[in-house]
Structure formats: C-alpha cells, structure tokens
N, C-alpha and C positions, 0 to 999 in steps of 0.2 A: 465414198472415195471420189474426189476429182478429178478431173483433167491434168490435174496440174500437180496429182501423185502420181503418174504416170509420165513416163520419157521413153522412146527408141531412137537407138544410135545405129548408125551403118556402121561397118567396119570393114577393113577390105586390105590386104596383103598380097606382093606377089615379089618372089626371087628366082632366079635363075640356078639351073644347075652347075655347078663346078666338075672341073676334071681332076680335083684334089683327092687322092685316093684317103686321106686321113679323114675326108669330112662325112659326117653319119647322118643322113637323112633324119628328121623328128618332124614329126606332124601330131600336134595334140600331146607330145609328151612321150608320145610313141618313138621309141626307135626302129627304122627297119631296115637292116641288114641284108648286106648284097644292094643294094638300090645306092646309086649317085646322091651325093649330098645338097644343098644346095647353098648359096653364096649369100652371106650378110656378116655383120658385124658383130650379132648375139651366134646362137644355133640355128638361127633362120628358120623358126618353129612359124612355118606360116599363119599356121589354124591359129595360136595363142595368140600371135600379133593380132589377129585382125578379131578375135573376140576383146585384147584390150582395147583395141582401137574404137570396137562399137560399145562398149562400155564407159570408156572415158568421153565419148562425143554426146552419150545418152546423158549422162551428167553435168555436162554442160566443163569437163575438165580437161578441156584441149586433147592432144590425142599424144598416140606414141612415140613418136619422136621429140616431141615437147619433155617428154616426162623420160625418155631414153634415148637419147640422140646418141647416132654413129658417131658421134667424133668425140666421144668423152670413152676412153679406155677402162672404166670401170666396167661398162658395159660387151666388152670384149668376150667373145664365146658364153654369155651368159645363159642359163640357163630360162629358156621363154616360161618356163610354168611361174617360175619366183618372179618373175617380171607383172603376171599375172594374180599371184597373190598380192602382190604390190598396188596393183591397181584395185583390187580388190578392199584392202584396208584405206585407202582414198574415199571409195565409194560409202564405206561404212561411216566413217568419219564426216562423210556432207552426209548423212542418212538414208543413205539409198541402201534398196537391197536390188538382188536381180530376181525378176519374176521365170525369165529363158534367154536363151541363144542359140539362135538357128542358125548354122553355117553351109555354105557351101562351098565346095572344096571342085578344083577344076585339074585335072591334068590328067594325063594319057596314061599314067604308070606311076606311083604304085597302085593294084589294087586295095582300094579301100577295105572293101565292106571283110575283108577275114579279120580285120584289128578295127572295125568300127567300135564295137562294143567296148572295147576299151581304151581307145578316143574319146569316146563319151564319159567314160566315168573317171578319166583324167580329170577332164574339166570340170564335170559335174562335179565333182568332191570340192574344187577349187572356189567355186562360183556358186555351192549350197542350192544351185536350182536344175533343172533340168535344160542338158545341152544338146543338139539333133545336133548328127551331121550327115550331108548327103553328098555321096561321090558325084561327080561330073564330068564328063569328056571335051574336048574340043573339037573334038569329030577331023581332027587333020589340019583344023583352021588356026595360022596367023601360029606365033611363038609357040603359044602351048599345046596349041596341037599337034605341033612338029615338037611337042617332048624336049620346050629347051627351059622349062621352067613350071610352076607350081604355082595358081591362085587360089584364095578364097575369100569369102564374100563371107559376113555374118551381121545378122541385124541382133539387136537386144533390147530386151523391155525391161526398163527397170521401175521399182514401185517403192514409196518414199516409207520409211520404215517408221513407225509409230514408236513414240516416247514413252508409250503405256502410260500418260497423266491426260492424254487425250479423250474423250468423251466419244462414243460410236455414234 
C-alpha cells in the first residue's frame, strides 16, 4: 500500500441550542429525550455532520455544505444519518472505503457515555468501519461551556479500495 492509498479528513461541527420545545436533540442518530434540541436546517445531528464533513474533505470531495447547503429546502429537517449514507455511496463510487472515525464530541450536557455504545454502532453500521466517540467538556469556558451549544471534532482515515484485478 502507498501513501497515496491513504487520506485523513478533519471534520468539525457546531450548533446552538434552541428554545423550540418541538425540537429533539440527535447526536449520532441517537435521540435524547428531555434534553433541548438544537438549531440548523437538517436535525442538527452534530456527530454525523462532522464525520461527513471529515470523510468528504479525506476524499478530496468538498464538504457538507457543498453537497447539503442550508438553503435548498430538500434538505429541511433531514434526517443527518441518510445524509451520511449519502456521503458514503460518494466515497464508494471515487473508491474509497473508511478504515475509522474518531470523534470528539464537546458540551456540558448531555451525558454521553450511557448511549455512547450506541452512538457508535449507529455510525459504525453506516461507515462499515469502526467509529470512537469520546465525550468532552468545556470546563465553563466560552459558549459551550456556558451550555449554549454542542461541538464535535472528527478526523477519518480513509483507504483506497482495490478493484480485485490488481496484483499484491
């Protein structure tokens, strides 16, 4: 293998909380009930944004908003996981596959780690490889630490998928 069957992409999302009592917090696919929603144009699934965003920039295919801009109303309350199979059949199609996705996830509330395990096998089913997530705090510092919004950060390694007429 080469260098140059190997790519990582940063990816990185962040929304604000709403005071819309209709709107339903999703993180990874996860819904979490009783907890504030937060504000965008899809479901504001932060986690999935920012694993497409680091998957579309590893491939060299512009990122999220390219491929789902706010201002085309198809995209309207969509759901972030089909967004991410979407990106996903992209990737397959220029030959990539993903090797991982490590994320990290930042805000005061919710707690993560009782629905980590099934955060991860959201994605993981979605993206056929293995996905970490690790919760984070602000510790009180700047927006999100004052609990007025939800970031996360993920990098991804993708690996160029053999045609099987290739020779080892």
């Amino acid at each position: 293998m080469s260098p140059a069957d190997l790519r990582v992409g940063q990816g990185f999302d962040v929304h604000r909380f709403t005071d819309d009592p209709e709107r339903v917090l999703v993180l990874a696919g996860c819904q979490f009930d009783g907890e504030r929603g937060l504000e965008g144009h899809s479901d504001a699934d932060v986690v999935a944004h920012a694993c497409s965003d680091a998957l579309l920039g590893a491939a060299g295919l512009g990122d999220i908003g390219m491929h789902f801009p706010d201002t085309d109303p198809t995209w309207a309350g969509a759901d972030s996981l089909s967004l991410l199979r979407h990106v996903m059949s992209l990737l397959a199609g220029d030959g990539w596959g993903v090797a991982n996705i490590d994320c990290a996830v930042v805000c005061e509330r919710p707690k993560l780690a009782p629905r980590r395990d099934e955060m991860q096998h959201n994605l993981t089913e979605i993206v056929g490889a293995p996905v970490s997530i690790k919760g984070n705090r602000a510790e009180q510092l700047g927006a999100i630490g004052r609990g007025e919004g939800i970031v996360c950060f993920a990098t991804a390694l993708l690996v160029r998928e053999t045609t099987g007429t290739e020779s080892s």
